[in-house]
DOMAR-411128 format. One record per residue (C-alpha): x, y, z; residue in three letters. Coordinates in steps of 0.25 Angstrom, whole numbers, padded with zeros to 4 digits. Layout:
+-------+-------+-------+-------+
!    px !    py !    pz ! romar !
+-------+-------+-------+-------+
!     X !     Y !     Z !   ALA !
...
+-------+-------+-------+-------+
# end
This chain:
+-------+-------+-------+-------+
!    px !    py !    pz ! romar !
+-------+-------+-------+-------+
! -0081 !  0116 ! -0056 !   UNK !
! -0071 !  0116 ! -0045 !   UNK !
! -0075 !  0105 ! -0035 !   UNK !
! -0067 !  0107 ! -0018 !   UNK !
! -0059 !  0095 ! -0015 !   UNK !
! -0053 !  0099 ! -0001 !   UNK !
! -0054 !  0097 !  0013 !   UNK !
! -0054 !  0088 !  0024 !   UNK !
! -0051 !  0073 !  0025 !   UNK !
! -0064 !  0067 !  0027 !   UNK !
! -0066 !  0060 !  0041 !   UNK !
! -0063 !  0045 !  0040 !   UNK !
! -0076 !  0036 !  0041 !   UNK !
! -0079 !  0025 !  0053 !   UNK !
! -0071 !  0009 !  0048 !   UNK !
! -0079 !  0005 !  0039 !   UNK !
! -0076 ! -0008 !  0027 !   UNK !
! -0080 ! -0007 !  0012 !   UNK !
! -0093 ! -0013 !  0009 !   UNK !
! -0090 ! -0017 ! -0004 !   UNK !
! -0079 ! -0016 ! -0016 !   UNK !
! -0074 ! -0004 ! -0023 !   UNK !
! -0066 ! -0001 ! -0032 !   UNK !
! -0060 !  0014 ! -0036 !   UNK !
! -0051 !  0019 ! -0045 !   UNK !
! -0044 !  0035 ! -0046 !   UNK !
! -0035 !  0040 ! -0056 !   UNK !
! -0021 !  0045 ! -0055 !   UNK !
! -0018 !  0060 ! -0061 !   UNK !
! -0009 !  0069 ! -0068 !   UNK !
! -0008 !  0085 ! -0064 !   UNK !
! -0004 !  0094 ! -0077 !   UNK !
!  0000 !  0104 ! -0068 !   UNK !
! -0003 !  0110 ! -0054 !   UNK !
!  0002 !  0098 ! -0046 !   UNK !
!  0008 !  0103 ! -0034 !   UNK !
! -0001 !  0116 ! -0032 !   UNK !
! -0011 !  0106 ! -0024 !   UNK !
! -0002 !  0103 ! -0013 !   UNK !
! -0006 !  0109 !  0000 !   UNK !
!  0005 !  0118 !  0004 !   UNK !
!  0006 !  0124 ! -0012 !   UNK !
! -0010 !  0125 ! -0015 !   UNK !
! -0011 !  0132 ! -0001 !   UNK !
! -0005 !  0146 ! -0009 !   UNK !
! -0015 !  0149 ! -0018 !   UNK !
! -0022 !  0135 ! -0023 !   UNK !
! -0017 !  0124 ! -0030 !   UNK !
! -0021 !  0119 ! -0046 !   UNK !
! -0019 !  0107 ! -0054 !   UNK !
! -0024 !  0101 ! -0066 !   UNK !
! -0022 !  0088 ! -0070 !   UNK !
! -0031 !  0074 ! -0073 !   UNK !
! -0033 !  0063 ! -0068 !   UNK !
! -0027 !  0050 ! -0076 !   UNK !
! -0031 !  0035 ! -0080 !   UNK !
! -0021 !  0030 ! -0071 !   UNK !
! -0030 !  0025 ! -0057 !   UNK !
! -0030 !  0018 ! -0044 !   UNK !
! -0040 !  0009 ! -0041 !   UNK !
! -0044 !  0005 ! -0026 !   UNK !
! -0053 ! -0007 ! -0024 !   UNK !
! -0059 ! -0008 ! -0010 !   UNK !
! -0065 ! -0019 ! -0004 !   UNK !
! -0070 ! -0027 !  0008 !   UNK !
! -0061 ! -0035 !  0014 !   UNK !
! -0058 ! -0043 !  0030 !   UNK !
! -0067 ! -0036 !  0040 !   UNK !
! -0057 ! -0030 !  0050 !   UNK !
! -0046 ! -0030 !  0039 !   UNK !
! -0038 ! -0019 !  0028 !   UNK !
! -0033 ! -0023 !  0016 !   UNK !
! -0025 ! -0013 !  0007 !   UNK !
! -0018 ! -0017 ! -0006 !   UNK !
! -0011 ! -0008 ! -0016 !   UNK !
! -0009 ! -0015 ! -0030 !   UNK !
! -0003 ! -0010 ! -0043 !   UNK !
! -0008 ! -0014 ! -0057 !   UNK !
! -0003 ! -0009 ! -0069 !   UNK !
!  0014 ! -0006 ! -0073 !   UNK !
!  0022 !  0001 ! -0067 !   UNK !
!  0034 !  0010 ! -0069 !   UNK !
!  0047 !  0005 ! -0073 !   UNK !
!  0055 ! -0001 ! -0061 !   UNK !
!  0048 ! -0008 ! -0053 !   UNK !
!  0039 !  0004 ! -0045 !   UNK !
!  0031 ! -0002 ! -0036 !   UNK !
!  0018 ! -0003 ! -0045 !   UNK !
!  0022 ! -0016 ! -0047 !   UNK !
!  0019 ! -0028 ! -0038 !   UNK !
!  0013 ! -0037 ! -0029 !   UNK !
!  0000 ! -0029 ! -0021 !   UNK !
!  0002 ! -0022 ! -0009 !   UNK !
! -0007 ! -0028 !  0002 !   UNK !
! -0011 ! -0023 !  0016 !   UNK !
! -0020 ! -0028 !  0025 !   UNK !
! -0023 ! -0024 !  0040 !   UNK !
! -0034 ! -0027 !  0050 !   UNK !
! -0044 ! -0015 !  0051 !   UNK !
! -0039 ! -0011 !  0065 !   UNK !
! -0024 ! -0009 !  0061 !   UNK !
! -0018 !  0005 !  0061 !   UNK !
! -0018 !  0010 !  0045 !   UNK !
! -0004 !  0006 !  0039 !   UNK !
!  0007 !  0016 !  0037 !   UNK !
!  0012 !  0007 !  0026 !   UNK !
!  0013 !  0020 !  0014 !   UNK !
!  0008 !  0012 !  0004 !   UNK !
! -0005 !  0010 !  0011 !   UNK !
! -0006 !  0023 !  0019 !   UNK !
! -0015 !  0030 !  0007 !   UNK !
! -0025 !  0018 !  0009 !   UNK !
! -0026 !  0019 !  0025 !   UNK !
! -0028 !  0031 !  0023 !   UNK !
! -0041 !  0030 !  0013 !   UNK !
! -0047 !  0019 !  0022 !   UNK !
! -0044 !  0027 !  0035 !   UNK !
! -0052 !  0039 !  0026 !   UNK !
! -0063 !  0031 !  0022 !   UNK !
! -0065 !  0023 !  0037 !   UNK !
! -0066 !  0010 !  0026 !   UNK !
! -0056 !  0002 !  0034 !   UNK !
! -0061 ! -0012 !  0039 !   UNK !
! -0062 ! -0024 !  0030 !   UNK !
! -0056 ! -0017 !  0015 !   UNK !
! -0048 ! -0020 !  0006 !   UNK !
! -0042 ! -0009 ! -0002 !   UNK !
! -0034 ! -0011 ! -0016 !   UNK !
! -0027 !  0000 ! -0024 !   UNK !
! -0023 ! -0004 ! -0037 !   UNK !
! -0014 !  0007 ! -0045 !   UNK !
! -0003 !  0007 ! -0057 !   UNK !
!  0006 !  0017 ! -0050 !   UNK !
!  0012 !  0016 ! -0038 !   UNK !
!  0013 !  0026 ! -0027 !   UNK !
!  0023 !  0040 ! -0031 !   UNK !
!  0018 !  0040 ! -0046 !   UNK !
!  0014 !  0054 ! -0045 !   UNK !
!  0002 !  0052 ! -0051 !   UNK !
! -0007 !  0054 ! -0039 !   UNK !
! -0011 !  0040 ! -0037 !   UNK !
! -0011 !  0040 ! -0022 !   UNK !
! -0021 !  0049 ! -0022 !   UNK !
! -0029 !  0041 ! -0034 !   UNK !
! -0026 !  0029 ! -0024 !   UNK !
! -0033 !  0036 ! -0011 !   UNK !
! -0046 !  0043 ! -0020 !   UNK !
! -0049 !  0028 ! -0025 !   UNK !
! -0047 !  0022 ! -0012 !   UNK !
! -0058 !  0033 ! -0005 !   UNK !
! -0066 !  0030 ! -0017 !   UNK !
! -0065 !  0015 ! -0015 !   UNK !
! -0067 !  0016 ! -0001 !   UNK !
! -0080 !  0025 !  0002 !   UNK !
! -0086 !  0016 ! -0010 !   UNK !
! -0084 !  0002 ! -0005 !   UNK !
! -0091 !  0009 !  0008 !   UNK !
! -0101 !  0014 ! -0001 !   UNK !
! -0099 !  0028 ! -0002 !   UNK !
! -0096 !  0038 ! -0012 !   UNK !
! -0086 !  0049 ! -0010 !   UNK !
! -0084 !  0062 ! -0020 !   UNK !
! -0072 !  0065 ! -0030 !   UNK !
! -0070 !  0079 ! -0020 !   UNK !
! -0071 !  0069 ! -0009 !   UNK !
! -0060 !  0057 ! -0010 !   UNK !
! -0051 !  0070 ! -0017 !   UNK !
! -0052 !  0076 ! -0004 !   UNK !
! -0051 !  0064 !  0006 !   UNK !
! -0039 !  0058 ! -0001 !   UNK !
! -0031 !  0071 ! -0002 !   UNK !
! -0033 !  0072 !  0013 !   UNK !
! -0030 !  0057 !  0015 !   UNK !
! -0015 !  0060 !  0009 !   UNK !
! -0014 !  0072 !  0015 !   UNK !
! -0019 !  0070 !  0028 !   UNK !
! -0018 !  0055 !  0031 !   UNK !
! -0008 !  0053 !  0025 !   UNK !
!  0001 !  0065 !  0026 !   UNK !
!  0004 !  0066 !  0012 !   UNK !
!  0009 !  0079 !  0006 !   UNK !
!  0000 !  0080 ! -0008 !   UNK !
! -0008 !  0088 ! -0017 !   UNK !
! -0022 !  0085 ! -0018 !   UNK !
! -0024 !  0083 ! -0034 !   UNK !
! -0020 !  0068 ! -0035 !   UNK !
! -0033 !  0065 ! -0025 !   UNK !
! -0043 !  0075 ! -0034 !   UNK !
! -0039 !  0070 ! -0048 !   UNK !
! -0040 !  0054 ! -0042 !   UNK !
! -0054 !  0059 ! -0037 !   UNK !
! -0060 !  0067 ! -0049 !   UNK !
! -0053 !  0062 ! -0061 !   UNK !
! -0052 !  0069 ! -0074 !   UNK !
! -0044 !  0083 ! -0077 !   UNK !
! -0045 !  0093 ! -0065 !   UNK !
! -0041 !  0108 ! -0062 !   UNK !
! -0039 !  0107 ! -0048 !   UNK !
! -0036 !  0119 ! -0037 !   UNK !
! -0030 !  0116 ! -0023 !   UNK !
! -0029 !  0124 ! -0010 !   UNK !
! -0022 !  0121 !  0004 !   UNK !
! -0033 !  0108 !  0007 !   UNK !
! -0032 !  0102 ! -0008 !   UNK !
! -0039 !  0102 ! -0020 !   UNK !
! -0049 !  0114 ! -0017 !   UNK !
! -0055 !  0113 ! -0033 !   UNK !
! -0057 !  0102 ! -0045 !   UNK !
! -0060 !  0107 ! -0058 !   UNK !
! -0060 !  0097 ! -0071 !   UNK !
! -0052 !  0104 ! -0084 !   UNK !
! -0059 !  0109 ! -0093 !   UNK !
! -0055 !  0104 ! -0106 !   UNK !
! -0056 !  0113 ! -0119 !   UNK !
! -0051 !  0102 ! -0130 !   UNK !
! -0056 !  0088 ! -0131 !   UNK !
! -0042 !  0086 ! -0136 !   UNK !
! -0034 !  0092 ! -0125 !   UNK !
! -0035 !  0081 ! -0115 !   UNK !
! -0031 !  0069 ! -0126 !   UNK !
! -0019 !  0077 ! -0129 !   UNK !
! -0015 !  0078 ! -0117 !   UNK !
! -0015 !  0066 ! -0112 !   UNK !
! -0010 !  0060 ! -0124 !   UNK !
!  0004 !  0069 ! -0123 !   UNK !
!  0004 !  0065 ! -0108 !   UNK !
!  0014 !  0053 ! -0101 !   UNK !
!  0013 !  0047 ! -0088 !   UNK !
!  0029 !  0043 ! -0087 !   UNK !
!  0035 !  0035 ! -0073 !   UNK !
!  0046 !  0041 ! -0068 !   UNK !
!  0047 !  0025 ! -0060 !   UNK !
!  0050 !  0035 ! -0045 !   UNK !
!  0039 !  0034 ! -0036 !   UNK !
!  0038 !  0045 ! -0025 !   UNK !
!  0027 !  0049 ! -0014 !   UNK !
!  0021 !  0061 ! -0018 !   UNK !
!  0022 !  0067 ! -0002 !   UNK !
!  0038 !  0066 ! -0001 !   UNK !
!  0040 !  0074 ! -0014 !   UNK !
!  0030 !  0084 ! -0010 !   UNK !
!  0036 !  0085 !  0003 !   UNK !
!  0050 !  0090 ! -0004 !   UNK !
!  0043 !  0102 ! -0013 !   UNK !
!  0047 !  0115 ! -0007 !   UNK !
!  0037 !  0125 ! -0004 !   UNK !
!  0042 !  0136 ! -0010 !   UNK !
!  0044 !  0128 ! -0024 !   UNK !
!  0028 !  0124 ! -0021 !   UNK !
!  0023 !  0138 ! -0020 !   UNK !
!  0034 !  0143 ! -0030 !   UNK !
!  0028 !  0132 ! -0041 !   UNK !
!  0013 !  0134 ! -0036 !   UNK !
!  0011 !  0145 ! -0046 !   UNK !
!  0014 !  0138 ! -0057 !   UNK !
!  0009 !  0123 ! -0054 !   UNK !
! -0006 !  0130 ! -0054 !   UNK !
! -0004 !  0140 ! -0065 !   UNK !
!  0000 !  0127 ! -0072 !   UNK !
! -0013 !  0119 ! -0069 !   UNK !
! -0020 !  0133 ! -0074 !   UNK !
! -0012 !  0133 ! -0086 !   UNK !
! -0016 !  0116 ! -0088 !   UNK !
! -0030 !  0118 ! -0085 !   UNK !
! -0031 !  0130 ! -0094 !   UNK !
! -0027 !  0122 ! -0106 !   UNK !
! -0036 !  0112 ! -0104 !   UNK !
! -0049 !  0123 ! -0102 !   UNK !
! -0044 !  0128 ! -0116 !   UNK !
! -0040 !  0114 ! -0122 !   UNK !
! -0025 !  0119 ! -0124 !   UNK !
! -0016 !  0107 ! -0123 !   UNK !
! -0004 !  0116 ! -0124 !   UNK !
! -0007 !  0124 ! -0113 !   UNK !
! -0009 !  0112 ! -0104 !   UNK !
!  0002 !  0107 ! -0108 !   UNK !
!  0010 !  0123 ! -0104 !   UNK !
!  0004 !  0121 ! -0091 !   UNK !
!  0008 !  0107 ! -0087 !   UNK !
!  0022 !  0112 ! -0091 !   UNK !
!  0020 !  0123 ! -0084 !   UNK !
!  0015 !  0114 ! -0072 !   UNK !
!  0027 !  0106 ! -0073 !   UNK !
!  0039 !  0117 ! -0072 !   UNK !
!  0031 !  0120 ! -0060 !   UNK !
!  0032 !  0105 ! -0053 !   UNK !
!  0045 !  0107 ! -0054 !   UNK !
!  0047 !  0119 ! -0049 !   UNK !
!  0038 !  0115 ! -0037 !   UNK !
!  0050 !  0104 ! -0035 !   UNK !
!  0061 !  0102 ! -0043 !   UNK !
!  0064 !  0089 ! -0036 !   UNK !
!  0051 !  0082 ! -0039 !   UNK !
!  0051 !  0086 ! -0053 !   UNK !
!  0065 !  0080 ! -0056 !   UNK !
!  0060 !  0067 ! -0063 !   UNK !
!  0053 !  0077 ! -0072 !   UNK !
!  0064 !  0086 ! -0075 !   UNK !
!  0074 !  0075 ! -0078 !   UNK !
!  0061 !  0067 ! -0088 !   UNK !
!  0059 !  0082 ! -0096 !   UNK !
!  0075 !  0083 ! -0098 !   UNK !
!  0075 !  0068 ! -0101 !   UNK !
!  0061 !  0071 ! -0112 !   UNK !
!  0068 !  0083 ! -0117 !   UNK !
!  0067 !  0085 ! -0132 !   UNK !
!  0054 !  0075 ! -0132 !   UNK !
!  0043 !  0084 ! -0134 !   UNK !
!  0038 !  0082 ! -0119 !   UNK !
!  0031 !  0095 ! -0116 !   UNK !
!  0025 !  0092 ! -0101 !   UNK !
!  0033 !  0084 ! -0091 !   UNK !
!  0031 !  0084 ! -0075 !   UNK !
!  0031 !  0076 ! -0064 !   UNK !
!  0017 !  0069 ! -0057 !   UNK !
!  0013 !  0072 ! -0044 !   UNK !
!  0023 !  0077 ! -0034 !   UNK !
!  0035 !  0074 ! -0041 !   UNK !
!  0048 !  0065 ! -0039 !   UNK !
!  0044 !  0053 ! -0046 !   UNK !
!  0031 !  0047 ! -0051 !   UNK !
!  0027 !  0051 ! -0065 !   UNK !
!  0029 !  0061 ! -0076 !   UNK !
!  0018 !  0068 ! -0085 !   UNK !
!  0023 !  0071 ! -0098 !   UNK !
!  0017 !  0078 ! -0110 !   UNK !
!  0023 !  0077 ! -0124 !   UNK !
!  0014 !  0076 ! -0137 !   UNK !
!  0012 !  0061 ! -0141 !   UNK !
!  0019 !  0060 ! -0152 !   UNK !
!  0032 !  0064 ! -0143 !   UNK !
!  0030 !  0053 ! -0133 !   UNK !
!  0037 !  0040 ! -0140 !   UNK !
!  0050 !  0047 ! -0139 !   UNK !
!  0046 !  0050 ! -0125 !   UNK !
!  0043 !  0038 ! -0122 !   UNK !
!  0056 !  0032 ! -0128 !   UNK !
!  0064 !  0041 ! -0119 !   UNK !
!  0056 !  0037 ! -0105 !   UNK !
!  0059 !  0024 ! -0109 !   UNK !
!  0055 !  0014 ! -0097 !   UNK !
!  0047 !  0025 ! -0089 !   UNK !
!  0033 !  0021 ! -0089 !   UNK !
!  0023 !  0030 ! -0096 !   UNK !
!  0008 !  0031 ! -0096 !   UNK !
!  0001 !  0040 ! -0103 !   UNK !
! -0011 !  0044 ! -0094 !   UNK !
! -0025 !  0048 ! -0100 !   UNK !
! -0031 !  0061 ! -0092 !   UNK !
! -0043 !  0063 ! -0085 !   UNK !
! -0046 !  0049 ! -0077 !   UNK !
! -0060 !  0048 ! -0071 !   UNK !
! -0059 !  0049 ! -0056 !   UNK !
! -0060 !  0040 ! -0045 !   UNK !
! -0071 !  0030 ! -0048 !   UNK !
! -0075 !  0017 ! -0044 !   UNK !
! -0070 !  0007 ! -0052 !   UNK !
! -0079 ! -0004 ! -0060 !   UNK !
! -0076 ! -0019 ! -0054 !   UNK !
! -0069 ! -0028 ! -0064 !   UNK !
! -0077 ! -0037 ! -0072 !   UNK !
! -0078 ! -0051 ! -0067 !   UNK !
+-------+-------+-------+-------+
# end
């Protein structure tokens, strides 16, 4: 079943405050090929495709009541960070405004503004994101950020909004609020979780499909082959996209959604090897879509060379972030070895979708 996730930014409600706690958590995702056939100006010609999953690394937003008349805003990071010092690491960052000031423009709060501007949940709240990545990882985990802080909002006011729903209103609060220049996978994946075929027109993701999965063994060896490995550069996603060449995006579209057909193929027939020809097949197609933002990857694969490593591509947009690599397991010590202080995480597929999360026992 293919379920519509375009349209409209829903119309922002009346002030309001929270009327209790909640908390909410979304994964971050991994494309095996099609990334960048869902941005507007290349899924305009003919649809856009991608397959991918989502994975067990998450953002969590707790909301709750706070000072009538008052915002509080706070971005916190837990967990380790790449090495040198990225900004993952640290004391909190904390903003607090009275209810009747403008939003700020600071850039690290702008995504939350936004979701309380969205929601109309903008007097007497305090809003915490927690995450182990910071912003420019390439993982999509601004838009994991933005679905769980919907989801935390509309449930601390006590209502309950659909996966379609806070896939929708947060592709259109980066793209329309916030000006942002993106796709629209990260926000679906955040919402639905699991492992998704999805289709894109001019508006963003027109179709979500879960993968059939012919093997019980497929998805276990695939994750086991696949590592997570930071490249320490952090980017916003928007800049890199702005520099892709319009006639390197329509040139590559071709091949980034025959790519996704190839991956989701494998997997409807349980061949890891054709998932694995797809996702290399996605990957020369990134860099043809821009050779720039592909660079970090093309310099890792000559470094990796002779290794065994049979998948190698950039996350996200490019230019930074992280790297997916594929190689068979017993190839990955000798990988390792050469990556040396890069730090690596080896993802498990198929995340659950944004939930609410469980409070911590007393």
């Amino acid at each position: 079943m293919s379920t519509p996730c375009a349209g409209p930014l829903l119309a922002p409600r009346a002030l309001r405050a929270p009327l209790w706690r909640a908390a909410a958590s979304a994964p971050m995702r991994v494309s095996f090929a099609g990334g960048g056939s869902d941005l507007p100006g290349v899924a305009l010609l003919d649809g856009g495709r991608v397959v991918g999953a989502a994975i067990d690394l998450r953002v969590r937003v707790v909301v709750e009541p706070f000072d009538r008349g008052w915002v509080r805003m706070e971005l916190a990071s837990r967990g380790q960070g790449p090495p040198g010092g990225c900004a993952e690491a640290g004391a909190p960052r904390v903003l607090t405004r009275r209810r009747t000031d403008p939003p700020r423009d600071d850039l690290a709060f702008r995504l939350i503004e936004a979701t309380l501007a969205a929601t109309g949940v903008g007097d007497g709240v305090a809003l915490r994101v927690e995450t182990e990545m910071s912003p420019g990882a390439g993982l999509g985990g601004s838009a994991s950020a933005a679905v769980a802080a919907l989801f935390a909002l509309r449930a601390s006011v006590g209502e309950v909004a659909s996966p379609e729903e806070l896939s929708r209103e947060a592709v259109a609060i980066e793209r329309e609020r916030l000006g942002n220049a993106c796709g629209a996978q990260d926000q679906v994946f955040a919402a639905f979780g699991g492992l998704l075929d999805l289709a894109f027109d001019a508006r963003g993701c027109s179709g979500v499909r879960r993968l059939a999965v012919g093997s019980p063994e497929l998805v276990p060896a695939l994750s086991a082959g696949l590592l997570l490995v930071d490249t320490a550069v952090r980017r916003v996603s928007g800049e890199v996209l702005d520099r892709v060449d319009a006639g390197a995006a329509c040139g590559a579209k071709g091949e980034l959604v025959a790519a996704a057909g190839d991956v989701a193929r494998g997997f409807e027939i349980g061949s890891l090897a054709l998932v694995l020809s797809g996702m290399r097949r996605g990957a020369a197609a990134k860099v043809r879509l821009s050779e720039a933002a592909s660079a970090i990857a093309v310099s890792m694969q000559q470094r990796l060379d002779g290794l065994g490593v049979e998948v190698l591509r950039m996350c996200g947009a490019g230019g930074g972030g992280h790297l997916l690599i594929w190689a068979p397991a017993e190839r990955h010590a000798r990988i390792l070895e050469e990556l040396g202080p890069c730090l690596v995480r080896r993802p498990a597929l198929g995340a659950a979708g944004v939930r609410l999360d469980p409070e911590p026992a007393a």
